[in-house]
C-alpha positions in Angstrom: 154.4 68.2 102.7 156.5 65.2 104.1 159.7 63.8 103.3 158.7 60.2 103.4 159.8 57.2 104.7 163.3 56.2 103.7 163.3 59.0 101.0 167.1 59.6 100.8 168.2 56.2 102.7 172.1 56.1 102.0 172.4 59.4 99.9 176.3 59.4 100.7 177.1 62.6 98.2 174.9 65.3 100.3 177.2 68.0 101.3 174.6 70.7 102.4 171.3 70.0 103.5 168.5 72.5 103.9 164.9 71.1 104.7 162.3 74.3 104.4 159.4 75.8 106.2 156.9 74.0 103.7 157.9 70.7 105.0 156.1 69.6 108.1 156.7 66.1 108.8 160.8 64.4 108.4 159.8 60.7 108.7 160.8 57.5 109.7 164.8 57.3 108.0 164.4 60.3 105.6 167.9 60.9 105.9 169.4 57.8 107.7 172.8 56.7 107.5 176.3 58.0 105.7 176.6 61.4 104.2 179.4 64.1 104.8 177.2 67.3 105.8 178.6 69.1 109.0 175.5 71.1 109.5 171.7 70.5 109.0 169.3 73.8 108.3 165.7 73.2 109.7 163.4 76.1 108.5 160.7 76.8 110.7 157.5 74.6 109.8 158.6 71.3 110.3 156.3 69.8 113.1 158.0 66.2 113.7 161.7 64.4 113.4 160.6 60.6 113.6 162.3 57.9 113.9 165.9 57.6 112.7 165.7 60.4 110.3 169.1 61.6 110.6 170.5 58.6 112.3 174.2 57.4 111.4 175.4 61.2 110.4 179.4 60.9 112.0 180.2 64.2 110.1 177.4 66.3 111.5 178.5 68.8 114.2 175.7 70.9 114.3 171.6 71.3 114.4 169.2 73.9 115.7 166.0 72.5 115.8 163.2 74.9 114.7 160.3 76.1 117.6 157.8 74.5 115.5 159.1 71.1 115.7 157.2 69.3 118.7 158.4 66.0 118.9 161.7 64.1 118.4 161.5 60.1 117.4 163.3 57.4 118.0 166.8 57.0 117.3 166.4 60.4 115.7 170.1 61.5 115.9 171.4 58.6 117.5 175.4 57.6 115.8 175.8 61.1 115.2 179.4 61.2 116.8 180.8 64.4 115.7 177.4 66.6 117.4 178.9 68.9 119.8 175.8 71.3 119.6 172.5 70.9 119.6 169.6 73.4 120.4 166.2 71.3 121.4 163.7 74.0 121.7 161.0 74.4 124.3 158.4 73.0 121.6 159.7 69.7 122.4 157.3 67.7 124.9 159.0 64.0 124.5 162.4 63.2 123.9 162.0 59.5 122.0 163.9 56.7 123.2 168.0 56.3 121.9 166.9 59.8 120.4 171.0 61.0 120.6 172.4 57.9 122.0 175.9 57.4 120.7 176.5 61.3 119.8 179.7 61.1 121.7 181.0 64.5 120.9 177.9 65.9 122.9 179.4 67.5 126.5 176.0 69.8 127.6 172.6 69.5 127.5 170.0 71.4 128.6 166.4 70.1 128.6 164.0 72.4 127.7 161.3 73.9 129.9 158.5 71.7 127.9 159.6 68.6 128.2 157.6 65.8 130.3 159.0 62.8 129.2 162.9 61.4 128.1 162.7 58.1 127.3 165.0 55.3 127.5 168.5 55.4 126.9 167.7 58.8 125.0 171.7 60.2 126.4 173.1 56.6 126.1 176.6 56.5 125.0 177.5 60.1 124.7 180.7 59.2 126.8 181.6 63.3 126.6 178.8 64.4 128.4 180.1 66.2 131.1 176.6 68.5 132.4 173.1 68.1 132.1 170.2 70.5 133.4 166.5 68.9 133.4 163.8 71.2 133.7 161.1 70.5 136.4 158.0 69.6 134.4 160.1 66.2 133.6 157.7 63.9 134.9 158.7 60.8 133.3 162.4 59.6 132.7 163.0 56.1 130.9 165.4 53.4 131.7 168.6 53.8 131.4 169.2 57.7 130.1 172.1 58.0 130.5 173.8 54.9 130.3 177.3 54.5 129.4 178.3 58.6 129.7 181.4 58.4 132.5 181.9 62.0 132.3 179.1 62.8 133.5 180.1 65.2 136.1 177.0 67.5 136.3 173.3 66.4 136.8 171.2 69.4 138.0 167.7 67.6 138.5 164.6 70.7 138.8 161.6 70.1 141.2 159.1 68.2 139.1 160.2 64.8 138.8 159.1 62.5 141.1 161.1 59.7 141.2 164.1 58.6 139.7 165.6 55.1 140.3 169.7 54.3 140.2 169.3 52.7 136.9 167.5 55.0 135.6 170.5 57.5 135.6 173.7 55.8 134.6 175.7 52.6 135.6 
């Protein structure tokens, strides 16, 4: 079962949201833009979070992302302002490009011993991010990443990436 493309596009009135185990796929926008939930229930199940699909949340402050879930799309979470917690499992292989750029309220991450790949500006614009641990089967890291976050005070970087250029950090 999916939750299609666009299904609840600019749904302001949710005030609780929980999507369960029998889903496996939140697509493109599903959830995209306005709404007034603080937290967002993932049952375990749910494979994929493509593309925008909770994009534009301001109000949300919290989301555990369920073991099953493997990959996070585009713009996934990006505009969420008020996240000051989120949980990325060690499912997750790719982190999708602008996936929580913008969620300003964000001050620590930790990437996930899974993850090979974080793609462009993926961090960009979370101007509270104060600490950041990659693990060190990153392999890959995209332009940009962490682009406009000046408190970013912390960066502990593991063994496995390979290179890394200046812009590929912050400016």
């Amino acid at each position: 079962l999916d939750i299609g493309d666009w299904a609840f596009y600019d749904c302001p009135n949710f005030k609780k949201l929980i999507i369960a185990g029998c889903v496996t796929n939140i697509r493109d926008g599903a959830f995209w833009k306005y709404g007034s939930i603080t937290n967002i229930t993932i049952l375990n199940g749910v494979r994929s979070i493509d593309d925008g699909a909770f994009s534009g949340y301001s109000s949300l402050t919290s989301i555990t992302i369920p073991d099953s879930v493997t990959s996070i799309g585009d713009n996934a979470f990006s505009g969420c302002s008020s996240l000051t917690n989120i949980t990325i499992p060690d499912s997750i292989t790719n982190i999708e490009g602008y996936a929580f750029s913008e969620c300003s309220s964000l001050t620590n991450v930790t990437i996930p011993k899974n993850v090979i790949m974080i793609d462009y500006y993926a961090f960009s614009g979370c101007s509270n991010l104060e600490s950041i641990t990659l693990n060190n089967t990153i392999l890959d890291i995209g332009d940009w990443v962490f682009d406009n976050c000046p408190n970013l005070k912390k960066l502990i970087i593991a063994g496995g990436v390979t290179s890394i250029s200046w812009n590929k950090i912050y400016e």
